[in-house]
Structure formats: structure tokens, C-alpha cells
GUMARMAR-612560 format. One record per residue (C-alpha): residue in three letters; z, y, x. Coordinates in steps of 0.1 Angstrom, whole numbers, padded with zeros to 4 digits, always signed. Layout:
<atoms>
AlaZYX/...
</atoms>
This chain:
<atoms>
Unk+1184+0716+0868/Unk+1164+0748+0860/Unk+1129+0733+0848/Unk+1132+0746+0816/Unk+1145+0779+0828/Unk+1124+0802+0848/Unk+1108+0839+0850/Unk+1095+0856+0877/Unk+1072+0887+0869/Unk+1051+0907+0899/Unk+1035+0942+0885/Unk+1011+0963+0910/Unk+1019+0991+0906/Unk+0988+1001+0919/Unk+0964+0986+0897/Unk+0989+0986+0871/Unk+0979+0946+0867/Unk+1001+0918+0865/Unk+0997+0898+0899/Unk+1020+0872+0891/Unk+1037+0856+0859/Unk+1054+0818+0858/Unk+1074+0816+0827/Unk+1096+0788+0814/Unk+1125+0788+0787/Unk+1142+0754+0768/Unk+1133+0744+0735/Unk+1164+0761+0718/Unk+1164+0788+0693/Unk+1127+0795+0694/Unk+1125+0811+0663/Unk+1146+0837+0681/Unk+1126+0842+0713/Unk+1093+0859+0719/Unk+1062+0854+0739/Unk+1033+0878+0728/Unk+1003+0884+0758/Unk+0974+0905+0752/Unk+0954+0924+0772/Unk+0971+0951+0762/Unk+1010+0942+0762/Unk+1033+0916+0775/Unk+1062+0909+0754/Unk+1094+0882+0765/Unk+1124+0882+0743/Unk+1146+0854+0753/Unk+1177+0841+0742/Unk+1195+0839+0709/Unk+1198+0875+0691/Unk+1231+0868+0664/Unk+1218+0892+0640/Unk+1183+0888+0637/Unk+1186+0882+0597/Unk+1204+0910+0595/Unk+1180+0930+0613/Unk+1155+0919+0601/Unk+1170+0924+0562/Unk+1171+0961+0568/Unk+1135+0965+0582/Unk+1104+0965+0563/Unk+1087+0938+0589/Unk+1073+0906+0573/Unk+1086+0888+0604/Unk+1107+0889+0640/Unk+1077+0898+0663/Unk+1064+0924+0641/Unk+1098+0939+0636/Unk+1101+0939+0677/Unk+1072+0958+0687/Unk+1074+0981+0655/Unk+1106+0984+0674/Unk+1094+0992+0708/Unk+1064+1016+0695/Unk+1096+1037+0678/Unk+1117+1037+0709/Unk+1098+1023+0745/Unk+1134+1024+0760/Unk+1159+1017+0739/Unk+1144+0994+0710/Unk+1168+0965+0722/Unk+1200+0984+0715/Unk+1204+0973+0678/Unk+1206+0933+0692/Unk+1231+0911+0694/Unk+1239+0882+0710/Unk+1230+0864+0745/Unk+1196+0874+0759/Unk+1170+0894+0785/Unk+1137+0910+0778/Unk+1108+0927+0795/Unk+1077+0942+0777/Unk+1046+0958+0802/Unk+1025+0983+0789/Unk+0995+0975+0810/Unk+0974+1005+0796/Unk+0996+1027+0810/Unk+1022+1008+0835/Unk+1052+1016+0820/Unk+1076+0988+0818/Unk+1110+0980+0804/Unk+1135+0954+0817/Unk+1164+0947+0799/Unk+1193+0924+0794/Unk+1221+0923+0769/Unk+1252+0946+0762/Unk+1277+0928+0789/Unk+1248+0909+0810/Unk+1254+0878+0798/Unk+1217+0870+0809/Unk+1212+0881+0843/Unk+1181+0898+0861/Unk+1172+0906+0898/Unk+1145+0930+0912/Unk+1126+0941+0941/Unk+1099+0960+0951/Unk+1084+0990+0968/Unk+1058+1015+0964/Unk+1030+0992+0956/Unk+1048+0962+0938/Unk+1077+0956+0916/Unk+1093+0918+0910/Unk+1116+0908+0887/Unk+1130+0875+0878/Unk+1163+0858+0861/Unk+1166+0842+0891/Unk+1181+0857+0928/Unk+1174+0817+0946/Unk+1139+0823+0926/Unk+1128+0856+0938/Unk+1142+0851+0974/Unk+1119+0825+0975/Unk+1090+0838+0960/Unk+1097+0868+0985/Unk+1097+0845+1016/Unk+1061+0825+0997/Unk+1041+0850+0980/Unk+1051+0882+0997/Unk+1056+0874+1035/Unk+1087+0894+1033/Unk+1114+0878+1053/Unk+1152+0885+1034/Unk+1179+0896+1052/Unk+1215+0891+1044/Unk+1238+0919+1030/Unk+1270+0918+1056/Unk+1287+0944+1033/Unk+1280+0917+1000/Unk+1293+0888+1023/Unk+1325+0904+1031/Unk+1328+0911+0995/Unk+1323+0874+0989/Unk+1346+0867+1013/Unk+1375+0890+1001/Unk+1371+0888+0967/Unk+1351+0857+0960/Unk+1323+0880+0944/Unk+1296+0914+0949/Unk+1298+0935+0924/Unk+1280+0963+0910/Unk+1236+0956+0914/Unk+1244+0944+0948/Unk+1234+0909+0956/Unk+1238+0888+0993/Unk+1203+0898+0996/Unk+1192+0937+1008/Unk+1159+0932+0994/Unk+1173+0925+0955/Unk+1194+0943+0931/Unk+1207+0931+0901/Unk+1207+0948+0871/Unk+1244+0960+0859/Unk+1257+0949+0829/Unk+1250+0977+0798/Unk+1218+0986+0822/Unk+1183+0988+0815/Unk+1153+0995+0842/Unk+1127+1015+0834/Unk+1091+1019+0858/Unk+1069+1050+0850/Unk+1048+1064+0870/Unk+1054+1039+0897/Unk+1089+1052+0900/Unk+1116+1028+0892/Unk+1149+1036+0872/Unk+1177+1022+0863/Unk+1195+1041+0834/Unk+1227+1034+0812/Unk+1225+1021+0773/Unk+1258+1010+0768/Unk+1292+1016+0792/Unk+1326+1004+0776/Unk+1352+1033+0776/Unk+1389+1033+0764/Unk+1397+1053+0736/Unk+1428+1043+0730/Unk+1453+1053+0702/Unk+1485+1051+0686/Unk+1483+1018+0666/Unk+1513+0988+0653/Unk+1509+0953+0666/Unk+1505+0944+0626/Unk+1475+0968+0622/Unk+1466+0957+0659/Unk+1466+0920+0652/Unk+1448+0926+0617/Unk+1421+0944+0640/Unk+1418+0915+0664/Unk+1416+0888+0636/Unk+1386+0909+0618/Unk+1370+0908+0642/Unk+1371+0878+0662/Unk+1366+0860+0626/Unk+1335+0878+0620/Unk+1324+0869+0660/Unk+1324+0831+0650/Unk+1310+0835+0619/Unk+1277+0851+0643/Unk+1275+0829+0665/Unk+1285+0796+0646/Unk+1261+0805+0618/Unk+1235+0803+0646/Unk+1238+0767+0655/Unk+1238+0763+0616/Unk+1207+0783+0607/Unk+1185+0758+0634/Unk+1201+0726+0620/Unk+1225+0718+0654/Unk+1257+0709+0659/Unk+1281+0726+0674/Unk+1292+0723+0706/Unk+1323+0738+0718/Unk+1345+0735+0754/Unk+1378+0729+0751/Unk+1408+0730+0780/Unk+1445+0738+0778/Unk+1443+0778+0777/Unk+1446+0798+0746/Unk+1409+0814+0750/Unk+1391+0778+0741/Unk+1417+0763+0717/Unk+1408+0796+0696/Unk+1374+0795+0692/Unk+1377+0757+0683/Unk+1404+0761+0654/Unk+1394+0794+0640/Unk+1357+0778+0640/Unk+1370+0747+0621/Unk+1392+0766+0601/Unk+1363+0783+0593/Unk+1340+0752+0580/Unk+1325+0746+0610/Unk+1340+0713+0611/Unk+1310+0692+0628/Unk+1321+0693+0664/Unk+1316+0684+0698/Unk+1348+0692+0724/Unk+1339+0689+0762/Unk+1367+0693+0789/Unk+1370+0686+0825/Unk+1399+0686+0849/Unk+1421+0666+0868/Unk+1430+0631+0851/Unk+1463+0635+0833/Unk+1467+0677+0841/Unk+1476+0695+0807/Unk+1438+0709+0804/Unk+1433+0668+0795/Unk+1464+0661+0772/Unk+1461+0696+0755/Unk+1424+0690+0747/Unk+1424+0656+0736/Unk+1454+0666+0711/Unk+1439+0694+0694/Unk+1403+0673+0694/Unk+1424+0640+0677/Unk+1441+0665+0653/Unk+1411+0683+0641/Unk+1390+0649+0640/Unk+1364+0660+0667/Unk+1345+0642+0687/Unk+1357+0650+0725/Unk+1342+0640+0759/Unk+1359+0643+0794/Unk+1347+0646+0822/Unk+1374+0640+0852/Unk+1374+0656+0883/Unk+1396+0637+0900/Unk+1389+0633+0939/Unk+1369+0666+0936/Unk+1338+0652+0945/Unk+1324+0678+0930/Unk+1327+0703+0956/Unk+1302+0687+0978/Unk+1270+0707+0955/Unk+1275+0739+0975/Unk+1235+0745+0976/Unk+1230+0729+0940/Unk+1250+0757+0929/Unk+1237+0783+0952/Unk+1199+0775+0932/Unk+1221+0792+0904/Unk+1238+0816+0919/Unk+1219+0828+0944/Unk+1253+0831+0965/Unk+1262+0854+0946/Unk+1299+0848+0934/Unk+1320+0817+0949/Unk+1305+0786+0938/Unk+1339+0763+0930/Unk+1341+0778+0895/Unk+1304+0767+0886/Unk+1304+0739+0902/Unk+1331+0715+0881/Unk+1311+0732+0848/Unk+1277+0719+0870/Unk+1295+0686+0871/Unk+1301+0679+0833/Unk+1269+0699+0819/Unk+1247+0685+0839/Unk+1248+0652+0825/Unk+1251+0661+0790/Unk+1224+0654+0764/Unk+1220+0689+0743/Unk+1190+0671+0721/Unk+1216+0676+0690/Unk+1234+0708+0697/Unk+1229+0743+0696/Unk+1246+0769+0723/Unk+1279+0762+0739/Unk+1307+0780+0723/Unk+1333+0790+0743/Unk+1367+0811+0752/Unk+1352+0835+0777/Unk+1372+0862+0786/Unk+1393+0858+0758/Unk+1426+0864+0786/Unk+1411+0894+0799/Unk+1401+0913+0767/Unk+1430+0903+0744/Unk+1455+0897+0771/Unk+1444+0922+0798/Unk+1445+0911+0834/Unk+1485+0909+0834/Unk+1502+0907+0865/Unk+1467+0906+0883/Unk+1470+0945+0891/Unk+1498+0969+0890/Unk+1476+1001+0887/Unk+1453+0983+0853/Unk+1453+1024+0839/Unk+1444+1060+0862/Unk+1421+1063+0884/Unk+1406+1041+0902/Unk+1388+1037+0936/Unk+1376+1011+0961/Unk+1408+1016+0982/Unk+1430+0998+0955/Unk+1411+0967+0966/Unk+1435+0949+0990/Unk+1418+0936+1027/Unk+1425+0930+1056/Unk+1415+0958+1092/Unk+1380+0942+1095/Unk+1368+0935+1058/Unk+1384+0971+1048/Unk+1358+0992+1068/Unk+1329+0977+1044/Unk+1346+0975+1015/Unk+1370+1005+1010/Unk+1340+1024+1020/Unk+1315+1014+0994/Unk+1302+1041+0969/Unk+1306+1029+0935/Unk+1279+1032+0911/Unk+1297+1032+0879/Unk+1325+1057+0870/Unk+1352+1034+0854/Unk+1381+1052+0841/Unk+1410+1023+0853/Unk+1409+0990+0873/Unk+1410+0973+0838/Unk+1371+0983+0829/Unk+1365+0979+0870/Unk+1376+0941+0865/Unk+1361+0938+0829/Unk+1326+0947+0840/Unk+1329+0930+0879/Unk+1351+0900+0872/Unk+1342+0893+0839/Unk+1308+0900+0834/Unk+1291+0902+0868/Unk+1309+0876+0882/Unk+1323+0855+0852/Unk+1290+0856+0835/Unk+1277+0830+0866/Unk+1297+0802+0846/Unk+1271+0803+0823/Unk+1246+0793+0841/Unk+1245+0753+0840/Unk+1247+0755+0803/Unk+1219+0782+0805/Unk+1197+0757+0820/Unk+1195+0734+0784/Unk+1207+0759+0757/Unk+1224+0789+0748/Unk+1261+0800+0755/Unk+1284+0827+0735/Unk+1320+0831+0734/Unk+1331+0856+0697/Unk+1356+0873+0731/Unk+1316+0881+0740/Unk+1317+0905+0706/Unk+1310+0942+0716/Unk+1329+0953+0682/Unk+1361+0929+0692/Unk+1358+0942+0728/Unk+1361+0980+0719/Unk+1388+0973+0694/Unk+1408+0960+0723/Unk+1404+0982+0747/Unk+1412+1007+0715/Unk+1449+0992+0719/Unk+1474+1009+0746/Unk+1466+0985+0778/Unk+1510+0984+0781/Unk+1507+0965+0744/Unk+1485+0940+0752/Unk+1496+0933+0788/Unk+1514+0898+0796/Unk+1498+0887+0765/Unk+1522+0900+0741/Unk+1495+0904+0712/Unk+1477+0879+0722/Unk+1505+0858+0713/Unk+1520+0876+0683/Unk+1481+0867+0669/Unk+1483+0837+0674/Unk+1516+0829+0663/Unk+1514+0846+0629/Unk+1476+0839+0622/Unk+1474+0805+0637/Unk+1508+0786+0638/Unk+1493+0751+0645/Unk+1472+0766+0674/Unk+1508+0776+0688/Unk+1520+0743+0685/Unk+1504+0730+0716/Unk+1515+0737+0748/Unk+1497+0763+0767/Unk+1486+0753+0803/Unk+1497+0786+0818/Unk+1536+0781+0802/Unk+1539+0744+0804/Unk+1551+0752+0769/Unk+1538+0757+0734/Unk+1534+0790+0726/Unk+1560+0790+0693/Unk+1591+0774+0713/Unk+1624+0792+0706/Unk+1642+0810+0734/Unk+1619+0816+0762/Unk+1627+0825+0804/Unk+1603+0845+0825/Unk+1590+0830+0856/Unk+1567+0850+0881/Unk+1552+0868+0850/Unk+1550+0838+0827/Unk+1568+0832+0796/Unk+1587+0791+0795/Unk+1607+0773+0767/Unk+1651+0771+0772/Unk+1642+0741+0758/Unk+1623+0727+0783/Unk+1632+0746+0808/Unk+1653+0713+0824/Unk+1621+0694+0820/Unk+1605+0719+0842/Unk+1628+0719+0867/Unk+1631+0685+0873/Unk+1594+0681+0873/Unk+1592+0707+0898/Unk+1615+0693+0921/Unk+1602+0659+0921/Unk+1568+0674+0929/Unk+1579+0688+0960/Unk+1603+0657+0965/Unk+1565+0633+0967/Unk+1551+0659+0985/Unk+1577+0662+1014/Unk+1574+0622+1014/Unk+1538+0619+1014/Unk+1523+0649+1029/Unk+1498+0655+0999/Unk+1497+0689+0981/Unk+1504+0685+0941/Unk+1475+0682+0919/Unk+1499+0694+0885/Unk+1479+0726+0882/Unk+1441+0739+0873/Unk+1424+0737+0903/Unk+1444+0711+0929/Unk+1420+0719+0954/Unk+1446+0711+0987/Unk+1453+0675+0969/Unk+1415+0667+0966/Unk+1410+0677+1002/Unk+1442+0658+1013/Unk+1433+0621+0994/Unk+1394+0624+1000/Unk+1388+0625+1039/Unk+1349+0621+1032/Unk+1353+0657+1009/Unk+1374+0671+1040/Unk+1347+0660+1066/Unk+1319+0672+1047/Unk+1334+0709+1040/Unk+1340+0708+1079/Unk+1307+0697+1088/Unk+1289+0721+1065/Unk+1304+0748+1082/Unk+1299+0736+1115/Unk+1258+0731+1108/Unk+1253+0764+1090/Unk+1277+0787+1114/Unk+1244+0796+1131/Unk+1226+0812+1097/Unk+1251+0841+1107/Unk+1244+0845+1142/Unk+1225+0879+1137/Unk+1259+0892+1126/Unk+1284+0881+1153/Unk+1316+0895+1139/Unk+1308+0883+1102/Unk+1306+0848+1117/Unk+1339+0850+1141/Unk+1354+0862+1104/Unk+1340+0835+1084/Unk+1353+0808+1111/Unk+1387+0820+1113/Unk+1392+0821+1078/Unk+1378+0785+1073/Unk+1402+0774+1105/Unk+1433+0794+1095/Unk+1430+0802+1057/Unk+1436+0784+1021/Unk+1412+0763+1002/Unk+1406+0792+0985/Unk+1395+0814+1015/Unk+1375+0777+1030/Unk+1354+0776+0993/Unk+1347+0817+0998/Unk+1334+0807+1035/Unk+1311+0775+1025/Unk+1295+0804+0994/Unk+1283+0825+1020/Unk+1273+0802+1046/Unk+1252+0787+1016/Unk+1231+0820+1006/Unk+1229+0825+1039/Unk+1213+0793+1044/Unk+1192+0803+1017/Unk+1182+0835+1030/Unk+1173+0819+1068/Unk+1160+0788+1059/Unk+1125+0780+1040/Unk+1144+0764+1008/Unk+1176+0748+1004/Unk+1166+0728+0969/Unk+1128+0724+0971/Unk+1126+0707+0933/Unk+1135+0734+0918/Unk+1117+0762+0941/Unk+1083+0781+0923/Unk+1058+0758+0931/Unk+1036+0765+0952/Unk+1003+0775+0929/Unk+0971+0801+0931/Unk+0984+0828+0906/Unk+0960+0854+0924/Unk+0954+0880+0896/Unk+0957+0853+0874/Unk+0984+0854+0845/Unk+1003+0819+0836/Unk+1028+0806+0812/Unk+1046+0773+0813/Unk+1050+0773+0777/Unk+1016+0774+0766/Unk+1019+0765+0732/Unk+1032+0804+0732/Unk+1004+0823+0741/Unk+0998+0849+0714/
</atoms>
């Protein structure tokens, strides 16, 4: 799935020479991107940058490459600051070495790197540059064991680490910088709370500026190349917002997609507020969750990195979806974290924070309550912000990457400091989040909200393990309840009435049940170098929940992908001369 979407850069650093340069990028937004290769300079912008115009209104450049390297002459490190939007970079000086690598504000593009003292590699890729390590360099990869019990306990790494010792990733609001043969990783832009005193009117006002403004940026983007839009849709209040504030808006000409289990509320919800706005809408089921069978698919995007269940039902959708029409894929992103904070997720979500608040069990504890962080975050809530959301969270994006663009307005740096401007106790449990939407949006709170079972303006509410349900239908609820548990005593099968019915997949599709068991039993052996990480991994695939069996079949997939020589040949680097010799896929670039 990733023909279109490829980088993978080798400098030596000795001969300050590019060794090695395959390039790729869709057909999306080029106005936006840039490819400039001299003798003297290589320059890759790409992505979609929101306010480009803008930018470009308040310069004195005739056009958007001029005003790019005017911008890099002025500032070598930090020219990229004044972007926004969804993108990565890298410019090489090759006069004098010095290179810049770059992503944007919250990493919504991601970046890997390796090297040593005589070569530095980078790529967008982690499945690419393990690869190209294994091909091009000789170097045989090694897995991380303090990254796969990370994967393991909380489904993700975090920070630059990856499941490979030999590549870093590049941390969100991070830019890397070589000179002088000396790499360096240094800070542009770190989220910090300064919160203040501040009503929920003047607090709602804040949020609606704002998030307004974000899909104005990103819808006018899709508008500005002649696209529709396309826009996912579920049962949640993070999607249903962007789609009726962005039709509210005028941008009326639009494409729904959703995907979940036949006849779950992510469906029903969807489909209403699609038929009610006159979208178009697709779904995509996932009944029988054959879906779950493209572990190493989704590994070639991850690179192992976070657990693969959560890509892999967006995989299953995206991947056969024509993008010929539209522009990028507008979404909710992190909408629930950065309006609603993470709720009940946490009890400690201000004050310090340290590795030790990270629950696991005697054996996973040693590596991770003993990791160093890298980052000081002042509370769990920017911890989670930068390592759920964006490090981990951000994987989601890739299927869509792979065709187009993606952006959620929740993505909007100015909308993202506002909230975290608000006291974290007056957004918790989604109390603005839902005064917003009730007194901005009233027909958005008219359908029901997944996470309730109820819409979000009934009258007279109960609280139920955190979440907020209708008196009205609360009898509904209950009797629903009890005749889910009633089936499920009768028939042994676990209920599929929720987001992810993973234990009901499993339990009506034996040939999804034998194929998770035989995966782990043929790829058990990828972590014999590491005895008691594979005695862990089997017990918790023997003894633990779906959720701990999908965290098990991740690892065992990057390691597979470490040991073996490629787990998805068609989409490996091919296997071409590039001997001092510089290439582009997309020749019709060449400066």
C-alpha cells in the first residue's frame, strides 16, 4: 500500500555526499510540496502546509519555493516553525554537510533515523529503514526488549524509542540537526500548561474560535485544489463535530466513511447524521473481524511500533477506497483528549509525573519504571498528550497517508494551547466538551453518543462507571444489558454491543481463533535470544484478554521483521544500484 509513499535518505558524513536517495510521495497537494536538487542543496517539503497563502501573502517571494529557501537562508534551523498543517522536511547543505530534519508541530508525519560516525539514514519509514539496514548496510537489527515490554504493557513505545536499537524516532515538536558530523536532536515547540482563571462561557467561546477557524484551514485546502471532501464519521463526539461544524460551515460537498460492527451505534449514529445532512456515506463492516488477520500488513506501517488492532480496521476500509476525487481525510483526532482530557483514564492527570505512575506487573516494572524520560512533562496529561496521542495515535494515520493527506481542526496548535489554558478539573469527564456542544451545536447533541448510549441533550442524567446516561432511558439500558448477558450465558459468546467486540469475533470465527494461535506458535522462536521476554509474551497470549493476545501478535510481528529478511516483500526498497548515484521516483520533480 505505500508505492506512492516512500523516503529513505543515506548522507556520508565523510564525504559529505549523498549515498543514497529513493523518494516517492502521492499526487495530492503538489502545489504544496517541494522537491528542489542541485548540486548544491537538496530540498523535500512534503505534505500539505494550511497556511501557505497566508505565508506566502506576508512575504515578498514571487512563489512557494522561493519563499522556502529565502526561508531556510534566514534561519538553517528553524525556518519551518511558521508552518502549519500535516508534513516532514529535510534540506542537505552538501557544501558544507549540515543538514536539517524536521517534522511538524505534534508529529503528525513521522521520521526514523540511524547512523554512526561515518553515515547518517533517515526515512518516514521504521519497516523501510530496517530493511534498507539489513540490504544496503549489512547491519543486522536487533530488537529493543525494553520497547517490547512497553508494547506489551501499554500497547505502545514512547518517546524516540522504536522496537529497533538501531532507530530512533524523532519526538513530536523535534527537529534533528547534523553539523560537523555530530548529530542533534533539539526542541522547537513543547506544549506547556498555562492555565488560568477562566468561565465555561468565555471557555466555550475560546474553544468554538478556535476550532471554527481549524476547519476553515484545513477545509479550504481541499477547496483551493478543486477536491472533495472527505470526512470519517463514527458514533463519538470528535467526528460528528468536524462533520457538522464543516457543513455548517459551507462545506456541504461530502463524503462520510465509517466502519464497525454491523448494527453497533458507530453504524446507526453515522448513517443518521450522513441522511440528515444529505451526505454521501460508505460503510465498511467489520463483522467477523477478519480484519485482524493483516498483523504484518500493518507492521509495513508501523514498523511494530504501537499495537496494530487500531490501524488495522482503518487499513481495512482505506485500503480500498478510491481517493481520485478527494482531498485529505478530515477527521476527529484527539478531539476526547484535548477538549475532554483523558477522564477517568488517570487519577493523577496534574503534578508531577514519573515512570513509576505507569501501572505493571513484577517482571515488566524493572524495564519500565526504570526508563529515563527524555522530555520533562509537567503532569500525566501532556505525558499522554504527546505519547498516546501523538506518538502513538498519530500511527492511525498512516493507511490514509499512503493516498492523501489527513488533518483533524483537534490537530490545531492554537485550539490545543487554549485547552490546556483551561483548569484540567473543568474540562475533565467532558463537562465543556459537552456544555459546547450543547449550546453551540444543539442538533449535533441530538444524536446519541456511543460512549452514553444516549444523546448528549437528554434530560435527567445517572452516572455509571464515569459515564453520564439518560433517566429516560435508563430502563432501556437496563433491560438491554440484562438480555446481553441473558444470550451470553446461553450461548457462550461474548457481546459484540460495544466498539471493539474483539472476544465475539474470536468466539464466532474459529478460522480468526486458529490463525491468532498459529501466528504465535510460528513466530515464538523470533524471541528466542530473549528467553524471559518470550516465556512473558506466551503467558500473556495463554492466560490474558484479547487485548493483552493483539499486544503479543504486535511484537511477535516486528520481531519477525527484525529476524527475518522481509515480511512484505512488495513493498520493501527494491533492490537497485544507488552507488553514489542520487534517484527520485518522481522525476517529473527534479529541479
Amino acid at each position: 500500500m505505500r508505492t506512492e509513499n516512500r523516503f529513505v535518505l543515506e548522507f556520508d558524513k565523510q564525504s559529505n555526499r549523498i549515498h543514497f536517495l529513493d523518494y516517492s510521495t502521492t499526487d495530492k497537494f503538489q502545489e504544496d510540496k517541494l522537491f528542489v536538487n542541485t548540486k548544491d542543496l537538496l530540498f523535500i517539503l512534503d505534505g500539505v502546509v494550511l497556511n501557505k497563502t497566508l505565508l506566502l501573502n506576508e512575504s515578498h517571494s514571487k512563489n512557494w519555493k522561493q519563499y522556502l529557501i529565502d526561508s531556510y537562508a534566514q534561519n538553517k534551523s528553524l525556518f519551518f516553525d511558521k508552518l502549519k498543517g500535516s508534513y516532514w522536511g529535510v534540506v542537505v547543505d552538501k557544501i558544507n554537510g549540515e543538514i536539517v530534519v524536521f517534522s511538524d508541530h505534534i508529529g503528525s508525519k513521522q521520521l526514523f533515523y540511524s547512523g554512526n560516525k561515518n553515515t547518517f539514514i533517515v526515512s518516514n519509514n521504521s519497516h523501510d529503514l530496517t530493511q534498507y539496514l539489513k540490504e544496503h548496510r549489512g547491519i543486522t537489527p536487533s530488537l529493543n526488549e525494553r520497547a517490547a515490554y512497553f508494547i506489551l504493557t501499554m500497547g505502545y513505545v514512547i518517546e524516540d524509542m522504536t522496537i529497533v536499537n538501531e532507530i530512533k524516532r524523532l519526538m513530536p515538536g523535534h527537529y534533528l540537526q547534523l553539523r560537523d558530523s555530530q548529530e542533534q536532536v533539539l526542541p522547537f515547540h513543547f506544549l506547556k500548561k498555562r492555565q488560568k482563571s477562566i468561565s465555561d462561557r468565555e471557555a466555550i467561546e475560546g474553544i468554538d474560535y478556535h476550532f471554527r477557524n481549524a476547519i476553515r484551514n484545513s477545509f479550504e485546502k481541499d477547496v483551493e485544489y478543486g477536491y472533495k471532501h472527505l470526512t470519517a464519521l463514527s458514533g463519538g463526539l470528535d467526528s460528528r463535530m468536524t462533520t457538522i461544524v464543516s457543513h455548517e460551515l459551507g462545506y456541504k460537498d461530502q463524503l462520510n466513511i465509517t466502519f464497525s460492527q454491523t448494527g453497533y451505534l458507530d453504524e446507526l449514529t453515522a448513517k443518521k447524521i450522513a441522511a440528515d445532512l444529505k451526505h454521501d456515506w460508505i460503510f465498511k463492516s467489520l463483522d467477523n473481524g477478519t480484519f485482524l488477520k493483516s498483523i504484518d500488513e500493518v507492521t509495513a506501517l508501523t514498523g511494530g511500533n504501537t499495537t496494530y488492532f487500531g490501524i488495522g480496521h482503518g487499513l481495512s476500509l482505506l485500503d480500498k477506497l478510491d481517493f481520485r476525487d478527494f482531498g485529505m481525510l478530515h477527521s476527529g483526532q484527539f478531539g476526547n483528549s484535548i477538549v475532554g482530557t483523558f477522564g477517568d483514564h488517570h487519577t493523577k492527570l496534574d503534578g508531577q509525573f514519573t515512570m513509576s505512575d505507569i501501572p505493571s506487573d513484577a517482571i515488566a516494572k524493572e524495564y519500565i519504571h526504570s526508563y529515563r524520560l527524555k522530555a520533562e512533562y509537567q503532569d500525566f496529561e501532556l505525558f499522554k498528550n504527546y505519547n498516546h496521542c501523538m506518538i502513538s495515535g498519530n500511527n492511525g494515520l498512516l493507511p490514509a497517508q499512503c493516498k492523501s493527506e489527513t488533518f483533524s481542526p483537534f490537530y490545531d496548535l492554537d485550539l490545543w494551547e487554549f485547552c490546556l489554558s483551561i483548569p484540567t478539573k473543568q474540562r475533565a469527564h467532558h463537562h465543556l466538551y459537552k456544555m459546547w456542544i450543547n449550546q453551540k451545536y444543539p442538533k449535533a447533541a441530538n444524536y446519541i453518543w456511543e460512549q452514553t448510549k444516549a444523546p448528549l441533550n437528554a434530560r435527567g442524567t445517572f452516572t455509571y462507571n464515569g459515564a453520564s446516561y439518560s433517566y429516560r432511558q435508563l430502563w432501556k439500558f437496563v433491560l438491554r444489558k440484562a438480555n446481553i448477558k441473558s444470550q451470553k450465558r446461553k450461548s457462550g459468546l461474548a457481546s459484540k454491543y460495544h466498539m471493539n467486540p474483539v472476544d465475539y469475533w474470536l468466539s464466532i470465527n474459529e478460522e480468526l481463533s486458529n490463525f491468532w494461535a498459529n501466528y504465535v506458535k510460528e513466530n515464538l522462536n523470533y524471541l528466542d535470544e530473549t528467553p524471559e521476554l518470550r516465556q512473558y509474551a506466551q503467558t500473556m497470549a495463554q492466560n490474558g484478554n484479547s487485548i493483552s493476545y493483539v499486544r503479543v501478535l504486535t511484537l511477535l510481528s516486528a520481531a519477525k521483521l527484525i529476524g527475518s529478511h522481509d515480511i512484505t516483500p512488495s513493498i520493501s526498497i527494491a533492490k537497485r544500484n544507488h552507488e553514489l548515484k542520487e534517484t527520485v521516483s518522481q522525476s517529473t520533480w527534479e529541479d
